[in-house]
Structure formats: C-alpha cells, structure tokens
C-alpha positions in Angstrom: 101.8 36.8 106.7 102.4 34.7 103.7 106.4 33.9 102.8 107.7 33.8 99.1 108.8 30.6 98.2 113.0 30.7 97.3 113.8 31.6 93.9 115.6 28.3 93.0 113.2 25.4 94.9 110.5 24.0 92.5 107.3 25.8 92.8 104.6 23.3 94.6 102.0 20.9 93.0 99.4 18.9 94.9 98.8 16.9 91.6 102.9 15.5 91.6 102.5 11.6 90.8 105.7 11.3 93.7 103.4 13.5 96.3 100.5 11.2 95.3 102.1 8.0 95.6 103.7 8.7 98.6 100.4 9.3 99.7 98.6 6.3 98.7 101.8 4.1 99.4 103.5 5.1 102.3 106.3 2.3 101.8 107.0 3.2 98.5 110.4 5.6 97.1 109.5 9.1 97.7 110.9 10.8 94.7 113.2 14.1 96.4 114.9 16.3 93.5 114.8 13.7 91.0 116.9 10.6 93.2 114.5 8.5 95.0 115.0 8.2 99.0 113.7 5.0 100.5 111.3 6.2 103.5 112.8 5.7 106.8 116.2 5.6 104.9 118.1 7.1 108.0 118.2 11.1 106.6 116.8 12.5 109.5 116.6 15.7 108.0 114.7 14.6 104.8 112.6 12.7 107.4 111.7 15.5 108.9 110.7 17.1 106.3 108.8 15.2 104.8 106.7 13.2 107.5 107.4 16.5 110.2 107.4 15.5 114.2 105.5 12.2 113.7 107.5 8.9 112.8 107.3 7.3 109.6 104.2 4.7 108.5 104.8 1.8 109.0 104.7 0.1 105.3 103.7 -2.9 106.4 99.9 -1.9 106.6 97.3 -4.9 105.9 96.1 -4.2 102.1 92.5 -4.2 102.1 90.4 -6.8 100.4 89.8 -5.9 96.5 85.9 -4.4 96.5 84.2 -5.4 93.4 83.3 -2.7 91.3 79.4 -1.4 91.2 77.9 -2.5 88.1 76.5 0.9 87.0 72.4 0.5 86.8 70.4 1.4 83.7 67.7 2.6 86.1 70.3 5.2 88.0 71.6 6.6 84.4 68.0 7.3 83.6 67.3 9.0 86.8 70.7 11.6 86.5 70.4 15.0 85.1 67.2 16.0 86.4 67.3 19.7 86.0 63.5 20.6 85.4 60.8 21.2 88.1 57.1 21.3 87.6 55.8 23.0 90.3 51.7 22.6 91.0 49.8 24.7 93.6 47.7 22.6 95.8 45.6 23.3 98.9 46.5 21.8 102.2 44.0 19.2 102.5 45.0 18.3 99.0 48.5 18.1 100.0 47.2 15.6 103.5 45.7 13.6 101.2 48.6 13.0 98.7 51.2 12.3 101.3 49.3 10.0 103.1 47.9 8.1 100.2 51.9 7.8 99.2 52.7 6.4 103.5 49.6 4.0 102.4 51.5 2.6 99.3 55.0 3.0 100.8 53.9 0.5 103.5 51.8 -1.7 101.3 55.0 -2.1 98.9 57.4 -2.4 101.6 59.5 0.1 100.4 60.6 3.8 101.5 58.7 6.0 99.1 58.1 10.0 98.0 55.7 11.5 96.4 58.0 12.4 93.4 58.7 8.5 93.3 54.7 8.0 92.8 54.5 11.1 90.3 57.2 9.6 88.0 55.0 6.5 88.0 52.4 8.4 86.8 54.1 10.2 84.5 55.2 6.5 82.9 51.7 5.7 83.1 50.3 8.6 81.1 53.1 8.4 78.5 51.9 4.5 78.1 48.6 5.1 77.5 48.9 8.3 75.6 47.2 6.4 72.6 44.2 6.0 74.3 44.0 9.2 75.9 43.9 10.9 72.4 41.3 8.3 71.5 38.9 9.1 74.6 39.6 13.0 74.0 38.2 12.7 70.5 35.5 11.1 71.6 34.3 13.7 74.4 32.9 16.7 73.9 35.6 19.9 74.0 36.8 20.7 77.3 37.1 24.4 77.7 39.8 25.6 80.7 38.1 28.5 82.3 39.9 31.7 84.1 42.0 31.2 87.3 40.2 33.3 89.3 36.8 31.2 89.0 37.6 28.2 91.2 34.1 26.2 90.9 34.6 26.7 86.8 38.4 25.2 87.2 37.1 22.4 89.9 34.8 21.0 87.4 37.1 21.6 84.6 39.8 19.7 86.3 37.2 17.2 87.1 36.6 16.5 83.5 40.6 16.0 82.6 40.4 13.8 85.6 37.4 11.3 84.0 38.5 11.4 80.9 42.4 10.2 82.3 40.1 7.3 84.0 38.3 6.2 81.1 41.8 6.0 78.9 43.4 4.2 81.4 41.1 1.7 82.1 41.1 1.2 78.4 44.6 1.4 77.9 47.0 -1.7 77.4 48.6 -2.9 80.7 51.9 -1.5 81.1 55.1 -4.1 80.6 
C-alpha cells in the first residue's frame, strides 16, 4: 500500500538540478535541505540515505573522450515527418517481380535497399520530368480509365500511362 509523504518534508521531483547532478556527477556536492554535503562526507546516516546499502561512487571515474557532435544531414531532415501512405494493390507475381528487381539493384549498387527506397526515386524522377510528361500527354490521344471491375480494359489502360511515362522520360532532361 502506498504511504503519505510527511506534512513538512519537500514533496519529490525527478527534474531537481541537485538530484540530476548528483546523478551525472557522482563526485560532486549533493545539495540536502539547502547546505551542500560533500559525498562520502562521513554522515553515515545521510549516506545511507542517499546511496542506500551500496557504498559511495567512486568520483574518480575516467571522463570519457568528448564525441564530436553529428552534423545533422540535409538528406535526413528531408526524409522526417513522413506521415502519408500510398497504398497500391498488386498481384503476387507483381509483387515477385518488384522485390526481386529491387535485390537485383541493391546488389548491383552495393548498398542495402527497399522498395520504398526505389519508389521515392521514382517519385524524384517523375517530378523531374513532369515537363515532358505533360508535353507527350498532349501529344497522345486521350486516355480513358475504364471501371475496376474490367481487368483486360484497366491492363491496357495501365499499359498506356506506362508508354507514355517511357516516351517522357527518355525525352526528359537528365536528372542533376
């Protein structure tokens, strides 16, 4: 069962700079009711107290070597916040095609690689050339999308977005 702190001790706070830095430096004054109390000062019951049945830390630990800081990345700022998923409904030989295509280029690159990885490529790619796209889509007849449930009509239909993405990007200006 839970006790009720005393009525005239100060109520406790895990954020107390004194708790913190005894914390951090284990050598350093421990600050007890406003006097500061040198660990290991002898005050066996104030030692006990605060460091319980273990013996004081010894304050001469070995400092560890100064880490520089990271440099933060202007590629990992871009990639933080997703919070939008495109989902896309593919069949399973679809999806053993994909993911192996990706293994392909993941060991041809030398790199570890996802699909998402290779779908945000593309995504740059399209955005690049989206210029030319518009150009080529002007130039081809209309496409028209069909109903879902006709799957020949949306192969073919899907077939066409697919040549016409083709022609614009072999037409479009190499990416920088």
């Amino acid at each position: 069962m839970a006790k009720r702190a005393p009525t005239g001790e100060a109520t406790y706070n895990p954020l107390d700079g004194s708790l913190a830095q005894s914390v951090i430096r284990p050598g350093a004054l421990a600050q007890e009711g406003g006097s500061a109390v040198p660990l290991g000062s002898g005050n066996d019951a104030n030692e006990n107290a605060r460091n319980g049945p273990y013996p004081p830390v010894d304050s001469r630990l070995i400092p560890l070597p100064d880490r520089p800081k990271p440099v933060p990345n202007a590629d990992a700022n871009r990639w933080r916040g997703f919070s939008r998923a495109k989902r896309v409904l593919i069949t399973p030989e679809e999806e053993r095609h994909i993911e192996r295509l990706v293994d392909r280029l993941a060991e041809q690159v030398g790199a570890s690689l996802k699909l998402s990885h290779v779908l945000r490529a593309c995504m740059a790619v399209l955005c690049h050339a989206e210029a030319e796209i518009m150009r080529q889509a002007n130039a081809m007849s209309p496409l028209v999308r069909p109903a879902n449930g006709d799957a020949v009509a949306l192969a073919q239909f899907e077939q066409g977005v697919a040549k016409l993405l083709s022609l614009a990007l072999r037409e479009a200006p190499p990416l920088r």
